[in-house]
Legacy VTK file of the C-alpha trace (Angstrom):
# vtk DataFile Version 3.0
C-alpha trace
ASCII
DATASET POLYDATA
POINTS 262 float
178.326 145.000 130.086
178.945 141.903 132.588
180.046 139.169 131.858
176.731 136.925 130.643
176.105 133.436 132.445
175.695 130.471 130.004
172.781 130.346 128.403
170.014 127.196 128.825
170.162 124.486 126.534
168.551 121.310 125.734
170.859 118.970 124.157
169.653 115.873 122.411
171.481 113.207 120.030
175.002 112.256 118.907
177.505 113.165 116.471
178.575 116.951 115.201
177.043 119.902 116.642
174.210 121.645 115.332
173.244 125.301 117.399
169.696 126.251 116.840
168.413 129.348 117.704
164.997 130.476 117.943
163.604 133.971 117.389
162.305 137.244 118.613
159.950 136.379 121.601
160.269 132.681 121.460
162.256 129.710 123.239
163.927 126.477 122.779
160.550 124.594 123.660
159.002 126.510 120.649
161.791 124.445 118.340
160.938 120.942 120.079
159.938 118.944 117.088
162.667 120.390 115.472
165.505 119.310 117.750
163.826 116.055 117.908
163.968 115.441 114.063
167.657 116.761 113.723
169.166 115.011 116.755
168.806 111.667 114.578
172.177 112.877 112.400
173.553 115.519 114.814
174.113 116.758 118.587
171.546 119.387 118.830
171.907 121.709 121.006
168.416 124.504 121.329
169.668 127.526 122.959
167.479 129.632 125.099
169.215 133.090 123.836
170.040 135.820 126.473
166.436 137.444 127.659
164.822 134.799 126.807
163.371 131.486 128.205
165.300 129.980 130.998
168.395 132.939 129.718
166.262 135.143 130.558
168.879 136.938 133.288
171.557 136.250 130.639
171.842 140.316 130.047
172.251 141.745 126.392
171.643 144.920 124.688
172.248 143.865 121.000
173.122 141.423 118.223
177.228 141.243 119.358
175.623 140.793 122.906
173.963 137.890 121.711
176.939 136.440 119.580
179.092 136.554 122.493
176.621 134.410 124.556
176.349 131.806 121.887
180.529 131.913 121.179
180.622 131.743 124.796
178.575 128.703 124.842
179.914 126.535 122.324
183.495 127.238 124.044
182.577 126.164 127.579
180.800 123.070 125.584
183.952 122.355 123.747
182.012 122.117 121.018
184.117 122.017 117.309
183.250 123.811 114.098
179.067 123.761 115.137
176.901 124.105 112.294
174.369 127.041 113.259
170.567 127.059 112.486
168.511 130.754 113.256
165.270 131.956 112.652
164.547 135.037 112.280
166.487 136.866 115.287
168.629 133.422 115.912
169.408 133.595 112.088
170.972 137.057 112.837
172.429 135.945 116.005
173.986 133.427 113.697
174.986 135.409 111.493
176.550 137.785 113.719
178.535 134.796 114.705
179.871 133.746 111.615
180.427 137.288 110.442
182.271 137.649 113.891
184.590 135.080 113.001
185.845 134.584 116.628
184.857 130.947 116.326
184.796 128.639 113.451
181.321 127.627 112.299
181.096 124.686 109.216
177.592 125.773 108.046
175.112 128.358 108.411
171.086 127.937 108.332
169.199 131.470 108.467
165.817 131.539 108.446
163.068 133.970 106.825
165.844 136.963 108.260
168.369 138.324 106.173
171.748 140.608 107.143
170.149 143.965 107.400
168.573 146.826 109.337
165.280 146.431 109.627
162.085 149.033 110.757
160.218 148.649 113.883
157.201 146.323 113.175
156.490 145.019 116.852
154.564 147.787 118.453
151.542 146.755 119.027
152.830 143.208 120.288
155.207 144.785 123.157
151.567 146.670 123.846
149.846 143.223 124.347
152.920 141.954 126.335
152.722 144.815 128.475
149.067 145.076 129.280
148.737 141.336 130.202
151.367 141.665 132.977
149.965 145.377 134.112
146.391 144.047 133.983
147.729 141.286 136.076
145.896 138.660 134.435
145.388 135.223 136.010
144.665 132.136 133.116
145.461 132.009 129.458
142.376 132.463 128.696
142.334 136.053 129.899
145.781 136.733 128.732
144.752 135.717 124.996
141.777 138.371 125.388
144.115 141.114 126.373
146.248 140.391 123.612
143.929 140.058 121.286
142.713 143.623 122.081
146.411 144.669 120.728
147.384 141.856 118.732
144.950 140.791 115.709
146.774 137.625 114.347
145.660 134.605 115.924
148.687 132.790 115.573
151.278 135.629 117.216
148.505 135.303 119.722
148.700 132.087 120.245
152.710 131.680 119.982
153.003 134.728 122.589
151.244 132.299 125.047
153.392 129.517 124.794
155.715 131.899 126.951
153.678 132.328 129.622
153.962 130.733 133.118
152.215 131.129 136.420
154.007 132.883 139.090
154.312 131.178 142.308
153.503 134.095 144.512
150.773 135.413 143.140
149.180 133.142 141.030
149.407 135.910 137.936
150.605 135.380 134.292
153.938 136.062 133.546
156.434 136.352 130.568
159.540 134.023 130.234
161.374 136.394 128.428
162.173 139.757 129.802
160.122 142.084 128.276
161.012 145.114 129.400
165.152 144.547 128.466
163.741 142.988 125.099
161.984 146.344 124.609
164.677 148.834 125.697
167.255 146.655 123.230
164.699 146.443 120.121
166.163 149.238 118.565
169.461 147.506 118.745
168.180 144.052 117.829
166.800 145.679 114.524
169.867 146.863 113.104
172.071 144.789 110.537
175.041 142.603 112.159
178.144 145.208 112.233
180.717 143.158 110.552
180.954 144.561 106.574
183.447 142.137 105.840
182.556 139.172 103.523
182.936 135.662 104.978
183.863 131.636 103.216
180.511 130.185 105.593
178.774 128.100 103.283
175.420 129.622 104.062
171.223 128.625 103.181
168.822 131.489 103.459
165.405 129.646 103.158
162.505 131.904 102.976
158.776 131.914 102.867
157.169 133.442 99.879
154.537 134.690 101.886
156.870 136.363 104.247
158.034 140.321 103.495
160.981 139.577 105.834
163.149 138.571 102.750
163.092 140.883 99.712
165.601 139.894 96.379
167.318 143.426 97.567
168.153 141.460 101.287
168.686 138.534 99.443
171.872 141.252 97.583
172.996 141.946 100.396
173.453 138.819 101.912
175.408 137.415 98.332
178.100 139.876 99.098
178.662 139.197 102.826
178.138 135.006 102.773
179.378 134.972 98.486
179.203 130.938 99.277
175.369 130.904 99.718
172.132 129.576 98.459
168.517 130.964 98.297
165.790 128.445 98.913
162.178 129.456 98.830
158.908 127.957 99.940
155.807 128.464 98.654
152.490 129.269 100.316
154.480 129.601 103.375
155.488 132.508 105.897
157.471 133.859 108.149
157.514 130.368 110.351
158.129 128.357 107.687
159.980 125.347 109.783
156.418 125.492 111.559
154.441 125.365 109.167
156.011 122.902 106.727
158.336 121.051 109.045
159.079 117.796 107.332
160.094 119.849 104.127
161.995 122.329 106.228
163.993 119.337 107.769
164.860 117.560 104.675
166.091 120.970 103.338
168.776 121.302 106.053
169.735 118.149 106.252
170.041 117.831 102.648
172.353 121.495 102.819
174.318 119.886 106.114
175.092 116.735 104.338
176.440 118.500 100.825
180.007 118.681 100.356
179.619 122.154 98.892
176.996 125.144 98.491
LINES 1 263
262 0 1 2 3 4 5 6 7 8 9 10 11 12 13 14 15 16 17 18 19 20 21 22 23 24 25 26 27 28 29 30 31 32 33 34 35 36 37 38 39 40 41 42 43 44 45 46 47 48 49 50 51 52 53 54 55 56 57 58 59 60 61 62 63 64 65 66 67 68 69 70 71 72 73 74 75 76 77 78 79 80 81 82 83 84 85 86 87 88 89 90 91 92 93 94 95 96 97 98 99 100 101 102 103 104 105 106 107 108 109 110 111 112 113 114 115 116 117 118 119 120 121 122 123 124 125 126 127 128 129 130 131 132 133 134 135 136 137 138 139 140 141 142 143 144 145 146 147 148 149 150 151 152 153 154 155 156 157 158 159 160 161 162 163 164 165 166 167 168 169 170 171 172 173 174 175 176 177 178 179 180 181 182 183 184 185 186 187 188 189 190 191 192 193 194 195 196 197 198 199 200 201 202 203 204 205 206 207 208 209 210 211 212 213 214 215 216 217 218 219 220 221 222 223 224 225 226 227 228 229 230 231 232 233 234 235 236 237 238 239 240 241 242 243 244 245 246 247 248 249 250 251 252 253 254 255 256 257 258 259 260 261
């Protein structure tokens, strides 16, 4: 593989460096509020991760692909002993990182993800992705009916179309995110970070209780590789938890960033 260009950031606030990385699909705008609310204690920096957003020509194949890009980043950025934030495919970006070990990291947030392979579950959304470029649709409005013939939540529906933009050309709907790398690495993105080797990160997993993404067996497996980490679980909640309880979500890292110990 090339080498990968730096990936997009916004950076916002003063004072030690927090990496936050979004997940599958998404982008740094989708974690706005969030950098907002956490840039009043910390340097923030939102990473667009490699395929996605405005890193969408940042090429990568899998998680160490990733890892390397964010490493890669916080070096050229000078950036010392970040604390890193992931959800969902940033939390195993993350903890690729940490598990890595190739730069030191002083906490670790993972979000609704946990260390392990998981099975395909995005089928019908690379479908919808798929169909609304080939259909060459024109407005958001006609992009949300295309999905919606492939996609049945009406949230996924309505977070895939935060990542659309109108092409200049043409006038037609496009993806931020390359779609078409993003489904030729899935199978890759799936599996479990390769480092077996335990690590001394001081790590939160915060789950949603209404998420499957999280079972107590994950939960075992992530014990032995972070052994200095904490579960915390929120109730009525799912898989975008820092969504859709954000205050509670932000309190909850802080309140882990600021501790002296797990």
């Amino acid at each position: 593989m090339g080498k990968i260009k730096t990936l997009s950031s916004d950076i916002l606030g003063q004072g030690k460096p927090i990496l936050l990385l979004h997940g599958l699909f998404a982008s740094k705008s989708n974690l706005r509020m969030l950098t907002k609310q956490l840039s009043r204690e910390y340097q923030v920096h939102a990473l667009d991760l490699p395929l996605h957003g405005a890193s969408s020509g940042c090429s990568a194949s899998s998680l160490d692909d990733m890892a390397l890009a964010v490493e890669e980043y916080s070096s050229m950025h000078g950036l010392e002993a970040p604390a890193l934030v992931g959800h969902s495919l940033g939390g195993k970006v993350a903890m690729s990182v940490s598990l890595r070990a190739r730069i030191e990291i002083s906490k670790l947030v993972v979000v609704d993800i946990a260390p392990v392979q998981y099975k395909g579950s995005h089928g019908a959304v690379f479908a919808g992705i798929k169909r609304v470029v080939t259909e060459g649709c024109t407005s958001r409005a006609q992009a949300r009916t295309v999905l919606a013939e492939c996609v049945a939540e009406t949230m996924v529906q309505e977070f895939l179309l935060t990542q659309l933009r109108r092409s200049e050309s043409d006038g037609s709907m496009q993806w931020v995110f390359d779609w078409q790398a993003l489904a030729q690495a899935y199978e890759e993105l799936l599996k479990a970070p390769s480092s077996s080797q335990p690590v001394g990160t001081r790590a939160l997993f915060i789950r949603g209780a209404l998420s499957d993404y999280v079972t107590d067996e994950n939960l075992a497996t992530a014990r032995v590789l972070f052994p200095r980490s904490r579960v915390l679980t929120f109730k009525g909640v799912g898989h975008w938890l820092h969504a859709e309880k954000p205050d509670q979500f932000v309190q909850a890292v802080l309140q882990f960033l600021f501790s002296a110990a797990t």
